[in-house]
C-alpha positions as CSV (number, residue, x, y, z in Angstrom):
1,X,-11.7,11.1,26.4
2,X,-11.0,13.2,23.4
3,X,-8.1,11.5,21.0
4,X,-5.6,14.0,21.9
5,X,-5.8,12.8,25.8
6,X,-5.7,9.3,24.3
7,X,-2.6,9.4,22.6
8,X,-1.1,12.0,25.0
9,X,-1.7,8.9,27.3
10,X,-0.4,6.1,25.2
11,X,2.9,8.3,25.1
12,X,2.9,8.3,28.3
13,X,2.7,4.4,28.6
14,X,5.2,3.8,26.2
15,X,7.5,6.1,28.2
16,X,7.0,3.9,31.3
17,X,8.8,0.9,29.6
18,X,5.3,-1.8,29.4
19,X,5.5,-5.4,29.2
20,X,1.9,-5.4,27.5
21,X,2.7,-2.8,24.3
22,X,1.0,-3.6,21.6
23,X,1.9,-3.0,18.0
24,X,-1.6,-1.5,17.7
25,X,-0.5,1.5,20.5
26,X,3.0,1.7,18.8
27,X,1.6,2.7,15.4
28,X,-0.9,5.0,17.4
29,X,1.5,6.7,19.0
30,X,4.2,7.0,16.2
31,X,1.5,8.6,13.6
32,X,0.8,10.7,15.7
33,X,4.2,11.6,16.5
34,X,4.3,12.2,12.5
35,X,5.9,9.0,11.2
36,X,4.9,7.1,8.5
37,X,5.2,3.1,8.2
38,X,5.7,1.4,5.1
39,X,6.4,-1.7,4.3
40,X,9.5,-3.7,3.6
41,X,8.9,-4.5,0.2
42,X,7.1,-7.6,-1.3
43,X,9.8,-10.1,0.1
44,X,9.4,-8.1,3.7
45,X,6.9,-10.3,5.3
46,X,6.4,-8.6,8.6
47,X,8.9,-6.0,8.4
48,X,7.8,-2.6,9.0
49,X,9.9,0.5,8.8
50,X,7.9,4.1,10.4
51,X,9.5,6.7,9.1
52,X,9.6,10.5,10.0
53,X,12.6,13.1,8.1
54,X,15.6,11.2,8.7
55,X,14.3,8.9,11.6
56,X,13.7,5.3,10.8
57,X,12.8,2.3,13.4
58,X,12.6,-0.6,11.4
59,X,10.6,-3.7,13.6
60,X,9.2,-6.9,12.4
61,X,5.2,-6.9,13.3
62,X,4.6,-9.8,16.7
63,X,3.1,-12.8,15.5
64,X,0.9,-14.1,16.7
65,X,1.3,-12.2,20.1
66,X,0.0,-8.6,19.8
67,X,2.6,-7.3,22.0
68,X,6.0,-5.7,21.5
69,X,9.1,-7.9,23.0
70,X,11.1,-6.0,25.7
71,X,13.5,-5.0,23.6
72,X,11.8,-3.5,20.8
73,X,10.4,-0.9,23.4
74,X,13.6,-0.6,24.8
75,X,15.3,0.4,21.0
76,X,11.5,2.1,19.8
77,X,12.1,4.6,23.0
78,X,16.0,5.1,22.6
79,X,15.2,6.0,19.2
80,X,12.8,8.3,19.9
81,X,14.9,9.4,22.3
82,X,17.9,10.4,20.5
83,X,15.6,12.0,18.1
84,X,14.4,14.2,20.5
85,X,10.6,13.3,19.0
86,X,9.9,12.5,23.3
C-alpha cells in the first residue's frame, strides 16, 4: 500500500471514533494533515501542542499506554471538525 492509501486510511479510522488510537496514528495523520507538533517547553513534560495556521490541539502524550483516551479523540476530531481540516 502506497503512504498516501495509508494515511488516507488512518483518516478514516480516526473518523470512526477507535478505542485503540494510538499517539503514533494521531501524529501520522495530523502531519499529514499539515500540522506541526511542538513541544510544551522545558517544564512541559508530555505536553504536545500540533499546530496548523491558527488551529492548535494541545494533548499530553499516553503514558505508558500507547493509546489515546476516549476523549481526546472525541476533542482531536471536533477540532478538526470545526476547522474544516476533515
Amino acid at each position: 500500500m502506497n503512504d498516501l492509501g495509508r494515511k488516507e486510511k488512518l483518516i478514516e479510522r480516526l473518523k470512526s471514533n477507535p478505542k485503540d488510537f494510538t499517539f503514533d496514528e494521531l501524529q501520522t495523520v495530523l502531519e499529514s494533515l499539515g500540522f506541526e507538533m511542538t513541544h510544551r517547553g522545558k517544564t512541559g513534560g508530555s505536553r504536545v501542542k500540533f499546530m496548523k495556521g491558527n488551529i492548535a490541539i494541545s494533548l499530553h502524550k499516553p503514558h505508558p499506554r500507547k493509546e489515546l483516551l476516549a476523549y481526546q479523540v472525541n476533542q482531536i476530531l471536533e477540532i478538526l471538525e470545526k476547522g474544516h481540516v476533515i
